[in-house]
C-alpha positions in Angstrom: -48.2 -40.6 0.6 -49.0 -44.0 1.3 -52.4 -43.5 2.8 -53.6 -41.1 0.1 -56.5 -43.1 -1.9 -56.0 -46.4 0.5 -59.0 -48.0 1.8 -59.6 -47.7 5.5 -58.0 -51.1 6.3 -55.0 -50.1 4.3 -54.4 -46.8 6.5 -55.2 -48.9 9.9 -52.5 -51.0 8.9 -49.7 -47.9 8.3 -51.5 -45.4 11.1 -52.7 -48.0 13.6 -56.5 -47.8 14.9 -58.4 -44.4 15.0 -57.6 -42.7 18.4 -61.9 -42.4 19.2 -65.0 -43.6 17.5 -65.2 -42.6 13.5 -68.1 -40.3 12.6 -70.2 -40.4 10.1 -70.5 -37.4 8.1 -72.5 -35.9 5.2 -69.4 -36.7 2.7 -68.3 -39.8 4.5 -66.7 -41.5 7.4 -64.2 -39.7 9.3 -61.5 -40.9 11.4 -59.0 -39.1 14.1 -55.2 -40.6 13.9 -52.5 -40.6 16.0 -49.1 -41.4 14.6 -45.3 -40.0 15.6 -46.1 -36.7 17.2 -48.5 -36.0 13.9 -52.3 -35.7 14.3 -54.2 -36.9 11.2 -57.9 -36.5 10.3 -59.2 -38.8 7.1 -62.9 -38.5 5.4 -63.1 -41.5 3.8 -64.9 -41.2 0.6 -66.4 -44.0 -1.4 -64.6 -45.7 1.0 -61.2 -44.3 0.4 -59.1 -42.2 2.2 -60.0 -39.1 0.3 -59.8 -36.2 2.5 -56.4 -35.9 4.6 -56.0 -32.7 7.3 -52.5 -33.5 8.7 -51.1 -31.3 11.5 -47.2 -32.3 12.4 -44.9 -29.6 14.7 -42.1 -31.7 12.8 -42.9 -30.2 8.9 -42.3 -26.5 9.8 -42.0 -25.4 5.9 -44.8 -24.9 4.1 -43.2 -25.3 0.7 -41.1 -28.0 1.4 -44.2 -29.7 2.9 -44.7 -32.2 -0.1 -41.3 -33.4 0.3 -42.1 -34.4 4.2 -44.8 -36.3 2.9 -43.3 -38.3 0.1 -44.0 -36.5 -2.7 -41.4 -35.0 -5.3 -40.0 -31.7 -5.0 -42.2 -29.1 -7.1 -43.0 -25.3 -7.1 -46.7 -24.9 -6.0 -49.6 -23.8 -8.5 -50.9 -21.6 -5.9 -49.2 -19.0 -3.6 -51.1 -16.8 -1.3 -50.4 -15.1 2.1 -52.2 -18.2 3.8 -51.9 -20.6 1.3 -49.8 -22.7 -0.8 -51.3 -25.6 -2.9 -50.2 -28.1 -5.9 -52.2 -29.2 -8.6 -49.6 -30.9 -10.2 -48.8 -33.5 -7.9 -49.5 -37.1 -9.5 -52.1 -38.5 -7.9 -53.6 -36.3 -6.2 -56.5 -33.2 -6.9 -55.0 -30.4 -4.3 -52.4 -30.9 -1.9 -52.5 -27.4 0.5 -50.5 -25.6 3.0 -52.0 -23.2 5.4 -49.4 -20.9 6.6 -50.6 -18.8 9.8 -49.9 -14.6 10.4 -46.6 -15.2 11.5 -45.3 -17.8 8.9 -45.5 -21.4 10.6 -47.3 -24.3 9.1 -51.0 -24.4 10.2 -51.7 -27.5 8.5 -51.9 -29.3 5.7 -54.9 -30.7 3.6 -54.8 -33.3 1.0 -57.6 -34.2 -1.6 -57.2 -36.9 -3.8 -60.2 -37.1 -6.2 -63.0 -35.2 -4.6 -63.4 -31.6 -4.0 
């Protein structure tokens, strides 16, 4: 929750420096993370963290997911087999789970203004 929207020095300060050289994409700048066992990729857009891919063996529930991260409790907007996402969540545009075959938490990607 605290790096959603944050410039780049903002994150560095919570996540520490990226864990290899940032590259620059079509959309933006994007930076590989390191922090606690998670594994964070950000796109900074406009120069804000805009796109967040989070993969973390620690948040093993999809739907409780949001709560891991900060955010408050809500049911999602969106249920499919591989899928769970809020649009509700202040904020934020999307905030997805990806849930594999077998039920686990694949990952989880966070937009917060651009799609």
């Amino acid at each position: 929750k605290k790096i959603a929207g944050q410039k780049q020095a903002a994150v560095e300060a919570d996540l520490d420096k990226p864990i290899d050289e940032c590259i620059q994409g079509k959309y933006g700048l994007t930076c590989e993370y390191k922090k606690d066992g998670a594994e964070i990729s950000i796109t900074y857009i406009k120069n804000k963290a805009d796109w967040i891919h989070i993969l973390d063996s620690r948040i093993d529930n999809a739907y409780t997911s949001p709560v891991w991260l900060g955010y408050e409790p809500s049911d999602p907007t969106i249920v499919a087999p591989a899928r769970l996402a809020w649009e509700n969540i202040p904020g934020l545009l999307e905030f997805s789970a990806f849930i594999t075959e077998n039920g686990r938490l694949a990952g989880i990607h966070i937009k917060t203004q651009t799609q």
